[in-house]
N, C-alpha and C positions, 0 to 999 in steps of 0.2 A: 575459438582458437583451434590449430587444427591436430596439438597432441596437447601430453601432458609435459613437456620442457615449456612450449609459451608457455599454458598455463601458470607455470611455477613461476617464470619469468616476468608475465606481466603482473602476477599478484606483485613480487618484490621491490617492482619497479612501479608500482604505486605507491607503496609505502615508502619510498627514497624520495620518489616525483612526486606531489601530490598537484604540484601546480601542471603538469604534463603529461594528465589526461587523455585528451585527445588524439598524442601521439603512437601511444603503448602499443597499441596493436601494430602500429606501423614498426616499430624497432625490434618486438618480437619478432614480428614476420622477417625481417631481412639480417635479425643475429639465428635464424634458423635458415637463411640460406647462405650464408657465411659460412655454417657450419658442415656446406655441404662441400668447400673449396680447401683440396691439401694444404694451399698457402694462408690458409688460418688456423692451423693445426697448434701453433706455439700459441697462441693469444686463449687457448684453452675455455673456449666456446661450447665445451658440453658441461660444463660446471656455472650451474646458475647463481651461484652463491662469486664464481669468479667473473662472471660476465656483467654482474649490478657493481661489484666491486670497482673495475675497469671505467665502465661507464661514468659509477660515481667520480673516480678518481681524476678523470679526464675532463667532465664537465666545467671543472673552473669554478662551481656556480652558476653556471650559463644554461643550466636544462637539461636533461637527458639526451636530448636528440643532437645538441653538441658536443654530448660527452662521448655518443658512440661515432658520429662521424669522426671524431679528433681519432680516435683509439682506433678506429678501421681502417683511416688513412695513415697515421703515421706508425701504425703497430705492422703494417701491413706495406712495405718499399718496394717501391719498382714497381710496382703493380697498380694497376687502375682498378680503383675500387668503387669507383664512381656510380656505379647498380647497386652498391651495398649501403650508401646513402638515404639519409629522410632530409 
């Protein structure tokens, strides 16, 4: 991982995910470039503890990796976020 925000991130989102392995590094990587963009500033993407919350909360039970697409695309209007996807 390439700081210590994934780091913390993908630990958390193991223990949420455990069947969604595979993905982690992938969701880390693209909620730390999310968090390089002013129009994700409210979705409060430097708080690791609110971006597994998010995720979980959005997943449905469908996996992590649909719980942040759902939260990046509809937390995030009018905007293509489509690069910010897994």
């Amino acid at each position: 991982m390439a700081n210590g925000f994934e780091e913390k991130l993908a630990a958390q989102l193991e223990e949420k995910f455990p069947d969604d392995q595979a993905r982690i590094a992938e969701v880390a990587q693209r909620v730390q470039k999310a968090r390089e963009y002013d129009y994700t500033d409210h979705l409060g993407l430097d708080d690791v503890d609110s971006v597994v919350s998010g995720i979980e909360t959005w997943s449905q039970g469908q996996g992590m990796s649909a719980g942040w697409n759902r939260w990046i695309g509809v937390g995030v209007p009018d905007t293509d976020t489509t690069h910010l996807t897994v």
